[in-house]
C-alpha positions in Angstrom: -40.0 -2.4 -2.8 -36.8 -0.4 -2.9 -34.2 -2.0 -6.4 -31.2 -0.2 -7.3 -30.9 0.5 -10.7 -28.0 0.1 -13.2 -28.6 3.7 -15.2 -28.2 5.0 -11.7 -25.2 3.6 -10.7 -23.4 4.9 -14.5 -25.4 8.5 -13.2 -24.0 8.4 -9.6 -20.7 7.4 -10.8 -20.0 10.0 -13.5 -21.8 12.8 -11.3 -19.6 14.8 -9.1 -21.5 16.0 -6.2 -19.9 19.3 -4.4 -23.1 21.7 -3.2 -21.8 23.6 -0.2 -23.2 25.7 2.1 -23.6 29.6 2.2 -20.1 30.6 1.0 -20.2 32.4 -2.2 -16.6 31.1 -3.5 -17.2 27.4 -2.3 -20.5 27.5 -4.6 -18.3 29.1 -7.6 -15.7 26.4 -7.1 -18.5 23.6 -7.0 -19.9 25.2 -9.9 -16.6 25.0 -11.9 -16.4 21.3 -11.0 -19.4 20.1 -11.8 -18.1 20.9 -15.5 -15.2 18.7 -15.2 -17.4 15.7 -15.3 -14.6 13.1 -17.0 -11.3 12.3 -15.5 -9.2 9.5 -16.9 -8.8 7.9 -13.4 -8.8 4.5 -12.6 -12.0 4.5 -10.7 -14.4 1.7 -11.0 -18.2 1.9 -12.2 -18.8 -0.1 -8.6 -17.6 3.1 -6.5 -21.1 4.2 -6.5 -22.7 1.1 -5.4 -19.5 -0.5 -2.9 -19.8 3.1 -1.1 -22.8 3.3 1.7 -23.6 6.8 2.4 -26.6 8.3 0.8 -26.4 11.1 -2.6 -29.6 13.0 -3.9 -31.2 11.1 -6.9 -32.8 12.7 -9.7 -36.8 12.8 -9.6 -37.0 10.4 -12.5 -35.2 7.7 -10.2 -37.5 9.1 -7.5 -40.7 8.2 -9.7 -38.9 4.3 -10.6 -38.7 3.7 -6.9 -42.5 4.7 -6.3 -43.6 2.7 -9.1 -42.0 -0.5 -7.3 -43.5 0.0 -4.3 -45.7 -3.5 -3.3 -48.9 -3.3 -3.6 -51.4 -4.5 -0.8 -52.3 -7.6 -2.4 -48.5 -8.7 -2.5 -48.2 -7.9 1.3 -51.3 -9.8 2.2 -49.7 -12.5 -0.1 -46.6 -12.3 2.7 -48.3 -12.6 5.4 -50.5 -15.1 4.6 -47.6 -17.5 3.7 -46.0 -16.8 7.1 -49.3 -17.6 9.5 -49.1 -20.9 6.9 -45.4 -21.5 7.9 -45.9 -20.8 11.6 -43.0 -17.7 11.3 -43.8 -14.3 12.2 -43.3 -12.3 9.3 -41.2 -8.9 9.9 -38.9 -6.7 8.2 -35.0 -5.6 8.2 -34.1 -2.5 6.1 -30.0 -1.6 6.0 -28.7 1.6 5.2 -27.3 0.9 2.0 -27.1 -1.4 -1.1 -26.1 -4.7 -0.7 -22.4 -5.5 0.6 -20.2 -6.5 3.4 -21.1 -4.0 6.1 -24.2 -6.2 6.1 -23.3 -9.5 5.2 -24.1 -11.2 8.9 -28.2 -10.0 7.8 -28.1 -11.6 4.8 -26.3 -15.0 6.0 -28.7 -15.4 8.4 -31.8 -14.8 5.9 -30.0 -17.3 3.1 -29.1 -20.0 5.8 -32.4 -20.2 7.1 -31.0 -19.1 10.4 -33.9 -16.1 10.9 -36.5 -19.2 10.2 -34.7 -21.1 13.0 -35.9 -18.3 15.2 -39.5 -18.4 14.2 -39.0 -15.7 11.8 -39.6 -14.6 8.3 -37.6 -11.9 7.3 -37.5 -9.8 4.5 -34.7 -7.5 4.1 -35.1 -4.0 2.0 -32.1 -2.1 1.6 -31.8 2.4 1.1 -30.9 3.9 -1.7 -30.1 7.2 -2.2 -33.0 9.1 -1.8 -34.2 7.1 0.7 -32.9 6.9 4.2 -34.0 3.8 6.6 -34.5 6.2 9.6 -37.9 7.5 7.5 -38.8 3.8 6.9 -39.1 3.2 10.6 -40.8 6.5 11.7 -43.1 5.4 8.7 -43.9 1.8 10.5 -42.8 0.2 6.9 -39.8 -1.9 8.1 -39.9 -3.1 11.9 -35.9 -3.1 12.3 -33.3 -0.8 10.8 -29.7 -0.5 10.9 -28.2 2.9 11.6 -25.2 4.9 13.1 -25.6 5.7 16.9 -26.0 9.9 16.0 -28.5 8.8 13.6 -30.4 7.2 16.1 -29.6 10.1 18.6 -30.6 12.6 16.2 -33.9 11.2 15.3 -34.8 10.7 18.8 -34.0 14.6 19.3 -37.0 14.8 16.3 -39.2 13.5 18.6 -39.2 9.8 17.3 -38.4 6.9 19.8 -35.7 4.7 18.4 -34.4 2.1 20.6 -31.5 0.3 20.6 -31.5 -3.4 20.3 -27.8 -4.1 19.8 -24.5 -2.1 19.4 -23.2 -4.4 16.3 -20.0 -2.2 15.1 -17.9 -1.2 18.3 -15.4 1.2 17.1 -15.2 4.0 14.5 -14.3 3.3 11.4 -14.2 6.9 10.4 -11.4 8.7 8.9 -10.2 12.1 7.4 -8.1 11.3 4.1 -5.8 13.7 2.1 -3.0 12.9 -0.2 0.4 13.3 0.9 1.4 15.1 -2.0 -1.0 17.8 -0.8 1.1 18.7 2.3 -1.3 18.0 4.8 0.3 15.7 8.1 -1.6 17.5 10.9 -4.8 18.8 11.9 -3.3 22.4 11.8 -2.7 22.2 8.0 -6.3 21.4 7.5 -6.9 25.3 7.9 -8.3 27.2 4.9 -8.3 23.7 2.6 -11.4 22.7 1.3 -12.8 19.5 2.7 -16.0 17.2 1.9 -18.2 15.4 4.4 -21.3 13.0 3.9 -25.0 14.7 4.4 -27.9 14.0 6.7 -27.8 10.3 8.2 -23.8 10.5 8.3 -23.0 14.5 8.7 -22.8 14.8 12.9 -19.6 12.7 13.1 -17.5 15.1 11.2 -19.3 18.1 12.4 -18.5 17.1 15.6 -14.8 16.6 14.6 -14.4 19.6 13.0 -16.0 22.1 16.0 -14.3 20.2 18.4 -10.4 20.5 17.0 -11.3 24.1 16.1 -10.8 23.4 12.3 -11.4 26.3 9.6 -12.3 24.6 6.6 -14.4 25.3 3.5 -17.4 22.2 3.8 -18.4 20.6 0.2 -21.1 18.1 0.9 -20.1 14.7 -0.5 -21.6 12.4 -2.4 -21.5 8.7 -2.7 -17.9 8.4 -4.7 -14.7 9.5 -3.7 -14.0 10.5 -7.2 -13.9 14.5 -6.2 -11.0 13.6 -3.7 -9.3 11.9 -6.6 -9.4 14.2 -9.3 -8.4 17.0 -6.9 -11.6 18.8 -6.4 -11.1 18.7 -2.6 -7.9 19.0 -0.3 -9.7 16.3 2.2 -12.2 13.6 2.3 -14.6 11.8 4.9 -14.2 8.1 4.6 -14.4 4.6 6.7 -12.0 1.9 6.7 -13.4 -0.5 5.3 -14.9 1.0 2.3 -13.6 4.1 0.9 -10.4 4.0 2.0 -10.2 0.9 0.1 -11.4 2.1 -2.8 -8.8 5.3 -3.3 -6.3 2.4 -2.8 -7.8 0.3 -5.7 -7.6 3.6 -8.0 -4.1 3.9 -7.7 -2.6 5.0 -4.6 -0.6 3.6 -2.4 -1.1 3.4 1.2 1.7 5.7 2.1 0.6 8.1 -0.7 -2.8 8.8 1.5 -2.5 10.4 5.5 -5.5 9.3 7.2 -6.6 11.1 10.0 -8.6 8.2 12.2 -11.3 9.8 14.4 -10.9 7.1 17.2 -7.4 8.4 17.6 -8.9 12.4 18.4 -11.0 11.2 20.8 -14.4 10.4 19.0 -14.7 6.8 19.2 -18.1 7.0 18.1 -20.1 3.3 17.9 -21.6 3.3 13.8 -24.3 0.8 12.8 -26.7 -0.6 15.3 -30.0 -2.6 14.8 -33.0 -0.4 15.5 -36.8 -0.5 16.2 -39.5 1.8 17.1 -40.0 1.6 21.1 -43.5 0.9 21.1 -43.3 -2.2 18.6 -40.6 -3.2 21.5 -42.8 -2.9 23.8 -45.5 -4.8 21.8 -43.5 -7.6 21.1 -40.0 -7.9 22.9 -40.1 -11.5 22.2 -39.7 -11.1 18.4 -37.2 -8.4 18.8 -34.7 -10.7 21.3 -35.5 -13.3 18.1 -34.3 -11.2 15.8 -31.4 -9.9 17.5 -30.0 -13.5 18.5 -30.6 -14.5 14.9 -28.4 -11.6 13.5 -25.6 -11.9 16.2 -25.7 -15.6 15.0 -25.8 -14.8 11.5 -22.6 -12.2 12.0 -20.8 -15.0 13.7 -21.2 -17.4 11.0 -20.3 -14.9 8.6 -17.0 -14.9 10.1 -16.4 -18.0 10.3 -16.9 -18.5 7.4 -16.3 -15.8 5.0 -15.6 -17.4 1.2 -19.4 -18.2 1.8 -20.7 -15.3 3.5 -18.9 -12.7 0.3 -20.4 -15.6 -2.3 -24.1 -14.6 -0.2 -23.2 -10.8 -1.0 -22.2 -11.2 -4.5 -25.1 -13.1 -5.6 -27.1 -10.1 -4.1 -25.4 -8.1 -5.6 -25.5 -9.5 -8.9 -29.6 -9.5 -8.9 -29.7 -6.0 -8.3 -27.2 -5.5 -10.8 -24.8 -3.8 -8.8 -21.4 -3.5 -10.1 -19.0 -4.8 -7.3 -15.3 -6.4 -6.5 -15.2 -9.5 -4.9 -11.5 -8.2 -3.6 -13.1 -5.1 -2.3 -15.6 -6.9 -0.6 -13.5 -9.5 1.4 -12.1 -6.4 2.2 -14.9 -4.9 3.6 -15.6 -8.5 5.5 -12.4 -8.3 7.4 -12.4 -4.8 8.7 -15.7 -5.1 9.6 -15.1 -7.8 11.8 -12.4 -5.6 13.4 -14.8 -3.2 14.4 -17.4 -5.5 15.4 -15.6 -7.6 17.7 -13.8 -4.5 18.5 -11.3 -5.2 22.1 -13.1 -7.9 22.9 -12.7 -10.2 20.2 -16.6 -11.1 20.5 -19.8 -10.3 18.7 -21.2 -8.9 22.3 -24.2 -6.8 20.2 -23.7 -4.6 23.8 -24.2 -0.4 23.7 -21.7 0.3 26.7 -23.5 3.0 29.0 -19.7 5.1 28.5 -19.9 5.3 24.9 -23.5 6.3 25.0 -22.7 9.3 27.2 -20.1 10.2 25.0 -21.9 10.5 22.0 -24.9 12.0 23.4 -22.4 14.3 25.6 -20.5 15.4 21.9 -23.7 16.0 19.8 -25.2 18.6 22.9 -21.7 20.3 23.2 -22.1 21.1 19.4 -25.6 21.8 19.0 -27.1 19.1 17.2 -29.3 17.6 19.7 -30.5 19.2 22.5 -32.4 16.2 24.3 -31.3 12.6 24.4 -33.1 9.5 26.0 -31.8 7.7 29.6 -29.5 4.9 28.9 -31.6 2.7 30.1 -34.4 3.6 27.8 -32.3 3.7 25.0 -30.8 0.2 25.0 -32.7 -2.4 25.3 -30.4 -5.6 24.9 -31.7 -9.2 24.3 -32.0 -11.1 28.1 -28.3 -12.7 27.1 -26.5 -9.5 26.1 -27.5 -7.5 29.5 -24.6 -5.1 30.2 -22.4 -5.5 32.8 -22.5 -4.0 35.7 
């Protein structure tokens, strides 16, 4: 249904993407930038695939992913070979292309671990004009991955995402800015230009900035770090285990780059979670406690055993033809199991009541939702992962 193309990747990955907002100079100085479109950096093709947060494609790639879409016949195919098997056939779509931050999905698909559960899945991943949150309010995909503000900020739309299971407990968010560029504390952010993701991934650093009273000129982002490296902005948006990373691998040392972790301001805020529609929860709880086990199991093997789990993601990779490090990805492995086990040193899959509040307390402060769900309605854990009391 949804392949990422190589000519894309070469088109992200040259493009520099700095739009702003209503500011006369910022759209002069994005102007100016977008004619700088060659730096000799050492920044690799894979940037635009290893990096997970959605850019605007152009309307020819648009038309490329409509063509692929399956036609009816090819669905009916799918289900018929599942009522053969004896598996329910259902559907996983993750917010990005193939890599680490989902390896536990695709270990449990390639290890026969979903089939185990009476299930066959097939996993679809977004890409960047396409966002998994519109996949489920479409009915296409039954389960999605998504950030906790997504989730919130949907359900403010009048949609009725629930919560299966919490997977990543703590932030992996970060403000980055060279040291070089003078900038050790919030206060020097002031009047420096500084870029944030858009849509699905914007709330977290909206929230950040309104809350610590920050005056900075906002450049939307897009799915490379390469503006933050060739200077075009004084700070970056970034998670630990992916960009951060990656404006190592191009030449920096860690001491070179301040990194300003959001946990550590007080915006812990829980990131990707598996999601499904409440009514198709309500149709069939049974397949969704299925499919959650099957995940949790699939994250813990992942773990386990991780030379296997990054050879899964690199042979996904590799049929999409997605450019990618093996390095970066074992990196992305590790610090994803940092914030997945989080304090606990588990895979618990648990949405704790507190940091529900908190997020859904933070979004209303600011203004970006103005109605949220009752935790109790919003989380709806398998029978084994009840919260505690």
């Amino acid at each position: 249904m949804m392949k990422a193309y190589f000519s894309l990747i070469i088109i992200m990955a040259s493009l520099l993407m700095a739009p702003c907002y209503a500011d006369k100079t910022d759209v002069e100085y994005a102007d100016n930038t977008d004619t700088e479109q060659v730096v000799d950096i050492n920044v690799d093709v894979a940037d635009a695939a290893d990096t997970e947060y959605a850019d605007e494609a152009d309307e020819e790639y648009a038309d490329e992913i409509d063509e692929e879409e399956p036609e009816d016949d090819a669905e009916e195919e799918l289900e018929g070979d599942s009522e053969e098997s004896g598996l329910i056939s259902t559907s996983l779509m993750v917010q990005w292309f193939p890599q680490a931050q989902f390896a536990g999905y695709y270990v449990a698909l390639e290890n026969g671990i979903y089939e185990e559960y009476g299930l066959d899945v097939e996993i679809f991943y977004a890409t960047p004009d396409e966002f998994a949150v519109d996949y489920l309010v479409w009915e296409e995909v039954d389960f999605i991955t998504a950030w906790l503000p997504t989730a919130l900020k949907e359900n403010d739309n009048d949609n009725n995402f629930v919560n299966l299971a919490q997977i990543v407990q703590k932030s992996s968010l970060m403000f980055v800015a060279k040291k070089e560029s003078g900038i050790s504390t919030l206060s020097d952010f002031n009047g420096k230009k500084m870029s944030i993701w858009s849509k699905d991934y914007e709330a977290p650093p909206r929230i950040f900035i309104a809350k610590n009273g920050l005056d900075v000129d906002v450049i939307m982002q897009g799915t490379t770090v390469n503006l933050f490296l060739r200077d075009g902005v004084d700070i970056a948006t970034a998670t630990w285990y992916n960009e951060y990373d990656t404006i190592i691998n191009s030449g920096y040392d860690p001491e070179d780059i301040t990194t300003f972790f959001f946990k550590d301001y007080g915006l812990d805020l829980p990131e990707d979670g598996i999601y499904t529609r409440g009514d198709l929860y309500e149709e069939d709880s049974d397949m969704c406690d299925a499919f959650v086990k099957a995940s949790l199991e699939g994250w813990r093997y992942a773990f386990d055993n991780k030379e296997e789990a990054i050879d899964i993601i690199m042979m996904y990779m590799e049929d999409e033809e997605i450019p990618a490090s093996r390095v970066h990805q074992e990196w992305m492995l590790d610090r994803m199991e940092e914030i997945i086990k989080g304090d606990s040193n588990e895979i618990s899959g648990e949405l704790r009541e507190e940091d529900y509040r908190r997020v859904v307390d933070a979004m209303k402060e600011e203004g970006i939702i103005t109605n949220s769900m009752e935790y109790k309605e919003f989380f709806k854990p398998m029978i084994e992962a009840q919260p505690s009391p």
